[in-house]
N, C-alpha and C positions, 0 to 999 in steps of 0.2 A: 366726623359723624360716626357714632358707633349704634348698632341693635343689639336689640334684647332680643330673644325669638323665645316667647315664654308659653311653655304647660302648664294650663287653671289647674290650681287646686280644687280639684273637686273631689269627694266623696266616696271613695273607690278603695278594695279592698287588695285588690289587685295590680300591680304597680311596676309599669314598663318602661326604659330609657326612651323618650322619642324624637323615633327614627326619622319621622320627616322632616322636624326641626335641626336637629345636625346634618342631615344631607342637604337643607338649606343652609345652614352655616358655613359649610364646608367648600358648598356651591358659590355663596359669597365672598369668601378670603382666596377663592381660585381668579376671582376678580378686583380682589385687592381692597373689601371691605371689610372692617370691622365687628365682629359681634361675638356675645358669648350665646348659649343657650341656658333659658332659667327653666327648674320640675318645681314649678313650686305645689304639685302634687307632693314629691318623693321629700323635700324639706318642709313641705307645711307651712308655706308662705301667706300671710297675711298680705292683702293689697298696700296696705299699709308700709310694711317690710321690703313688699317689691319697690314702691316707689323710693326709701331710702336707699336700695339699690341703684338702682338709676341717679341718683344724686352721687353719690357716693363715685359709679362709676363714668361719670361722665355721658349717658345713654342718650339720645334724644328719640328713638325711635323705638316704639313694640311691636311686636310682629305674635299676634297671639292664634294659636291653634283651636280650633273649634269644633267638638261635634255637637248633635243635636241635645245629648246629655248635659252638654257644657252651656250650653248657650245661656243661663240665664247669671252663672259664675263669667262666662269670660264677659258681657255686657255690664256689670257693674264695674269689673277690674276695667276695662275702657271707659267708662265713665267716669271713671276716678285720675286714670292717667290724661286725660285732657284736659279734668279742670287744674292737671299740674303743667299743661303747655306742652305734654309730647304726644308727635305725632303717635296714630294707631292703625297697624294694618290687622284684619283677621283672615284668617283661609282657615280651609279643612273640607269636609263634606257637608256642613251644617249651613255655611255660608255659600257654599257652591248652587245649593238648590233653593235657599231663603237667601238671595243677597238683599234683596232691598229690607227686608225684616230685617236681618240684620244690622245695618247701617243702621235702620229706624232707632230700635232698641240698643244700641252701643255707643251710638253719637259717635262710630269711626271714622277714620279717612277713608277708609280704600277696604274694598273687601276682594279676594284674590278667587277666582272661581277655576276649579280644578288643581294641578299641581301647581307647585308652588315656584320650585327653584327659578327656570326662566324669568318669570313675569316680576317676582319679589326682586330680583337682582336689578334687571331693567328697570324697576322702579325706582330703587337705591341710586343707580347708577345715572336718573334722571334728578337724582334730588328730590326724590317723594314728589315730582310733578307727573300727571297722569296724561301723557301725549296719546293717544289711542292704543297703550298694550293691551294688548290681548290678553283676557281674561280679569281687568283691572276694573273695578267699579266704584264710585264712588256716588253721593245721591247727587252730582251734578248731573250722571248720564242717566243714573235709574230713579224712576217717577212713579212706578207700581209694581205690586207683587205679580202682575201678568208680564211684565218687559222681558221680553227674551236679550239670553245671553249668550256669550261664547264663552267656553273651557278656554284656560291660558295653554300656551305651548307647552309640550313635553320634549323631555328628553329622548330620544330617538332609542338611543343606544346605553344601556344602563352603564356597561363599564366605562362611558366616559363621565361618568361621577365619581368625584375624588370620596372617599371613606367619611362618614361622619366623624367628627373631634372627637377621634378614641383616646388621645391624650389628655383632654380635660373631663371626661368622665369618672367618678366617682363609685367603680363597682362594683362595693361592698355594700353601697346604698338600695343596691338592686336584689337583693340577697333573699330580705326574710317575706315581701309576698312575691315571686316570681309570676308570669303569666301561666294559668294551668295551679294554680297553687302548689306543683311537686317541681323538687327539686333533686338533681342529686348528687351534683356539686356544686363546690362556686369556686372563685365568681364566677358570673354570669354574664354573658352577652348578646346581646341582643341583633339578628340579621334579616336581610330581604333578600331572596333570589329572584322575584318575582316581583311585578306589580300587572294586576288586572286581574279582571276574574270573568270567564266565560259563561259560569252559568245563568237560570233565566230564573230563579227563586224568587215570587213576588211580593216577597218580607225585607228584601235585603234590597242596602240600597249601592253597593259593591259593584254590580253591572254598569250602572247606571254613571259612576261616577270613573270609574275608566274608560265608558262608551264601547265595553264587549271588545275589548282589547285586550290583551297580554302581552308582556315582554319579561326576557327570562335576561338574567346577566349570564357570563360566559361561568362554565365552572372553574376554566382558572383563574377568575376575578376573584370568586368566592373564596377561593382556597389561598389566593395570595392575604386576602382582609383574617381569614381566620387563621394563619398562619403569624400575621403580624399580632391581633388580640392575642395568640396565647403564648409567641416567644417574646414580644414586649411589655403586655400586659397584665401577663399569667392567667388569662383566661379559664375555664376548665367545662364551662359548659356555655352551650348557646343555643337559643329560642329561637327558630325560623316563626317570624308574621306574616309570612307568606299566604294569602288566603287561598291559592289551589298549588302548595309546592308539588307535586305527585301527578298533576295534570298531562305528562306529558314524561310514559314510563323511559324511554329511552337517557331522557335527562336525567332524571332521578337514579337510575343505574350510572350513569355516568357519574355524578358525584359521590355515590356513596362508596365506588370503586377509587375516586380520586383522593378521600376521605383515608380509604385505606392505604393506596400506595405513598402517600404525604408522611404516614405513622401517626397523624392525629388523634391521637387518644383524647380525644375530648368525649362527653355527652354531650345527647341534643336531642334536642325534642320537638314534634311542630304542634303546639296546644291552640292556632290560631284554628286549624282545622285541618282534615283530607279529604275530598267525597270518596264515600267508600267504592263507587264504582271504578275509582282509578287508583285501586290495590286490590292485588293476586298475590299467591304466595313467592313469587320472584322477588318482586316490589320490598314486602315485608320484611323477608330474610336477608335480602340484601343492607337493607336500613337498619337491622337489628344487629347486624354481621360491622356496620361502619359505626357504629355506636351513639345508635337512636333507643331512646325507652321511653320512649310514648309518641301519641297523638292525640287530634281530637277529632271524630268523629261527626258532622250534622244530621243528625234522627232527625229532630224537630217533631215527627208525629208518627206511632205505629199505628194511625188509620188510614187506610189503601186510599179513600177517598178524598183526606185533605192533603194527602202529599201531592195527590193526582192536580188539588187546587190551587196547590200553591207552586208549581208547576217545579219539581224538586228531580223530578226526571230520573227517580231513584225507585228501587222498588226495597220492600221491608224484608224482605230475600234478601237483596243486595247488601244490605246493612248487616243485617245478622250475622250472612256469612263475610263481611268484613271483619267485624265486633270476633268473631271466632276465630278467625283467621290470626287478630292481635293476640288474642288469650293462647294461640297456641306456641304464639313467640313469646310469652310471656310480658308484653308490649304494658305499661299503663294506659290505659286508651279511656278519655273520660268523651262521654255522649253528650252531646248537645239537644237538648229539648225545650221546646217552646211551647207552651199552654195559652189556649185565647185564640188559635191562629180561626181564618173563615171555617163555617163549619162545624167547629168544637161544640160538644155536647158535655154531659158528665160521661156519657157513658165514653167518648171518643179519649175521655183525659183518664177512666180506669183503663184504658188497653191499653193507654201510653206507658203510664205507671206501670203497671203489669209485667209490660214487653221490658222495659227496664231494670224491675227489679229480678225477672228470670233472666235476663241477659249475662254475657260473663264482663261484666265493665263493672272494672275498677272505682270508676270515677263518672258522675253525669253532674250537669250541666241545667238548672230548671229554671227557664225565664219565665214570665209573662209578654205574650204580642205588645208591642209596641208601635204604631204605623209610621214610621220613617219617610222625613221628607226624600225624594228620591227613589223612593221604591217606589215599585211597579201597583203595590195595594194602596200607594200613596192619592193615585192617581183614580183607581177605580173604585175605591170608594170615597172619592172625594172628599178626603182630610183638610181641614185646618187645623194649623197649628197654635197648641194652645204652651204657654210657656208656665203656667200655673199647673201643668201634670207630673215635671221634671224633677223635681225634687225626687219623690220615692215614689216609682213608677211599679215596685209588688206592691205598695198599699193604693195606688188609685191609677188601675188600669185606664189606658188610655183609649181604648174600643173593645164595645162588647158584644159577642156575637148572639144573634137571637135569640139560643138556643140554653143561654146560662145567665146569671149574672154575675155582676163584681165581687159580690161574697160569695159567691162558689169559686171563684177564679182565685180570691186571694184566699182561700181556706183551701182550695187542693193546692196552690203552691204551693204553702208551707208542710202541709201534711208531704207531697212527692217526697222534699231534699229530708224533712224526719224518718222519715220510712227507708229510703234507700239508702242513709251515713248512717243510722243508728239500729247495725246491723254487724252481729261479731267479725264476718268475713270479711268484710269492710273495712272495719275499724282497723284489725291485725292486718291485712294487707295497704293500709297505710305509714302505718305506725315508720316502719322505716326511712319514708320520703317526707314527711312533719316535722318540722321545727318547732320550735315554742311560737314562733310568731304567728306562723300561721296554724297551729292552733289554737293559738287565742284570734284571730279572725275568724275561725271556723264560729268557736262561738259567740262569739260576736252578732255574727251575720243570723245564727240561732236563736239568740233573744232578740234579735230589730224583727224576726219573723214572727214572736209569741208578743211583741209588742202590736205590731202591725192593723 
């Protein structure tokens, strides 16, 4: 028996090694099974091309990652691997909170709700038969989109996960859109020190899917994996996806010190985010001193009232003087903002804009709301999911608040990211971390906005 554990191609400008999928692979061959991992994001894999894989390498099994983005990309490529006769498992967070949707629209076997490692191996290691694991679904046990479920088992203790396959990775592939779109060397690597996320943000569905949990691996885990990327791989930079690395100042000192006593001259960056309330100027300078040049920030909104709604637990004080805090390390620190959230007016998206383009960031960040299964606004405004919005979600928001409509939401988008990048300060304080690549996705993403 071998698996596939494959990344949809989908749509994306931004393009990261994944992490879950090798630490499931990795998880798997510590038990003696088989599999490679397919991006067929990062190589641009037709379903098509995947299946001649699978023929080619002998594969009988897929194990496909899902988010809500993806869902209607990975449900065809499932569809298509079963009318060739191999089994299909999916996990991710899209399947965790829509399993039976899932199943419905995939025609899978098994869909994997919460992490994955345990449950997926125990399934392997049952012969893709489903005896009651935990966390394992398939439409033999689920009959509706109301059926409650269990989370699969987690790993307790992070350092007892063996490295994902940094010997079959490819990481010059990883190069020209990095996560954060800056770069400022390569190659590039990609790491976790963290999985879970504490806070109570009712846009995100990140709480919800760790169950307000955190676990941190040990910093000499961390320093042993990034010691191997860059004396056997030649590493030279690496992206924590950590969604609150900085949560907990004590740790964060502890490795930025261990950082330096190693002599790792590597960069590093954490573009997945930081809340600003868990960075001071110790924090900073410490990170800045063990050779971090950047992060990212979540604003989401400079009005007191929707942050207060969306229960961000952050005040716009907080942030500013975060935001200034980076500029005075000279940090690339790019904002995160989201337009559409409850509450939003025109006037609520000019103070956003405003507060951002007076801000000293380098770099932001302009979504449109989206309501995500799993989040907290999932729930109280009582979403269905609709699979027809997924395609290009800036050209046909997915909820609107009373207060605006769809063409005010998708004409201040585009107007936010033109106003704030087509700005000389900007532009020159780019210019040195830009590649050709990703400046031809900057514009890129410029004309899908004037198309839009």
């Amino acid at each position: 028996m071998k698996i596939a554990l494959i990344k949809p191609n989908n749509s994306i400008f931004v393009r990261a090694y994944p992490l879950g999928l090798g630490y499931i692979s990795s998880y798997l061959k510590q038990n003696n099974i088989d599999s490679i991992v397919i991006d067929a994001s990062i190589d641009n894999l037709s379903d098509t091309q995947i299946i001649d894989i699978f023929k080619k390498e002998n594969i009988t099994v897929a194990g496909l990652s899902c988010t809500t983005a993806d869902h209607n990309v990975v449900a065809r490529l499932s569809l298509n691997l079963k009318k060739e006769g191999f089994k299909v498992v999916i996990g991710g967070i899209h399947p965790t909170f829509l399993p039976f949707q899932t199943l419905v629209d995939s025609g899978a076997d098994f869909v994997i709700c919460g992490e994955g490692e345990i449950a997926f191996t125990k399934l392997a290691l049952n012969n893709f038969v489903n005896n009651g694991i935990k966390g394992v679904y398939s439409l033999d046990n689920l009959k509706s989109t109301t059926d409650r479920v269990e989370f699969a088992e987690t790993v307790k203790k992070l350092d007892e996960l063996p490295f994902p396959p940094w010997e079959k990775v490819q990481f010059k592939k990883y190069n020209s859109s990095p996560s954060g779109q800056i770069r400022k060397k390569t190659p590039i690597a990609y790491l976790v020190a963290s999985r879970g996320c504490l806070s109570k943000c009712t846009f995100c569905a990140s709480p919800a899917f760790s169950q307000k949990h955190i676990r941190f691996r040990s910093v000499e885990n961390i320093i042993s994996e990034i010691k191997e990327l860059v004396n056997v791989y030649g590493v030279k930079e690496i992206k924590f996806l950590d969604d609150t690395i900085t949560l907990h100042k004590k740790y964060m000192l502890e490795l930025c010190a261990a950082l330096l006593k190693n002599k790792l001259s590597i960069s590093w960056a954490c573009y997945n985010g930081v809340r600003a309330d868990s960075l001071d100027e110790e924090v900073v300078a410490a990170m800045k001193l063990a050779g971090c040049y950047g992060f990212s920030i979540g604003v989401e909104s400079a009005n007191p009232d929707i942050l207060k709604n969306i229960r961000k637990d952050e005040t716009i004080e907080q942030i500013s003087k975060a935001i200034n805090l980076a500029h005075k390390y000279k940090m690339m620190t790019n904002g995160f903002f989201i337009f559409g959230l409850p509450g939003e007016t025109k006037e609520t998206m000019r103070q956003t804009l405003n507060f951002a383009l007076k801000s000293n960031l380098p770099l932001a960040t302009f979504a449109i709301f989206s309501v995500l299964p799993g989040s907290e606004l999932w729930h109280t405004l009582n979403w269905k999911f609709d699979r027809n919005t997924l395609d290009n979600p800036n050209s046909t928001p997915t909820w609107i608040s009373e207060s605006i409509t769809s063409a005010d939401l998708i004409k201040f988008h585009k107007k936010a990211f033109l106003k704030f990048y087509f700005r000389p300060k900007i532009i020159f304080g780019l210019v040195s971390f830009l590649n050709f690549s990703t400046i031809k996705n900057f514009f890129i993403r410029v004309k899908l906005f004037r198309k839009a």
